[in-house]
Steps between C-alpha positions, in 0.01 A plus 500: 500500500508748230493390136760694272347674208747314268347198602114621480571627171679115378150369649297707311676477172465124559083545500489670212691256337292231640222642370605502152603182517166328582351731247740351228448169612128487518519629186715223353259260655192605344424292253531647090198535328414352175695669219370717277577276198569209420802334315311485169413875561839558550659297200244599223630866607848439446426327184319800399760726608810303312222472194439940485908493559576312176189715353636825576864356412377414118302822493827670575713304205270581266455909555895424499482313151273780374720757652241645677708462792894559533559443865696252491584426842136491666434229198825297654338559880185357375632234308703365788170539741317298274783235418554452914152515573457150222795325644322530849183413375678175293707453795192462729297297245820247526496500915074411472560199199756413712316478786196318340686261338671389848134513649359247237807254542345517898387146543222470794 
């Protein structure tokens, strides 16, 4: 019985596949390791990042006010960066006093 070479080539194509497969899967069971920061890491640098936003946004108004600056629409750009970035920043402030406030009404 003679195997066709359309059919020896399906079989191998199917190994390789295989093989990639268990690759990806025994790398999606490996378990993550510890992240590199934490939560407060991570939310005292957003802070910080929103606070040098609004920083660099009043800089900006004021070389504007001076007329030390005249480009008007980078100042816009930056004011609208900065505005977002503190309705994200109140907006998540909202979700967490939200959250605690539902946590201390928690009766155990």
């Amino acid at each position: 019985m003679m195997i066709s070479p359309l059919a020896l080539n399906a079989y191998k194509t199917a190994l390789s596949q295989t093989g990639a497969i268990d690759a990806t899967v025994s790398k999606s069971l490996t378990k993550p390791g510890a992240p590199a920061e934490g939560f407060g890491q991570m939310l005292t640098d957003s802070l910080s990042t929103v606070n040098n936003m609004q920083n660099e946004k009043n800089d900006m108004v004021e070389a504007f006010a001076a007329g030390k600056s005249q480009n008007v629409h980078e100042l816009m750009i930056n004011l609208q960066k900065a505005g977002m970035a503190m309705q994200m920043t109140t907006a998540v402030r909202g979700k967490v006093l939200e959250a605690y406030k539902e946590l201390v009404k928690m009766q155990f």
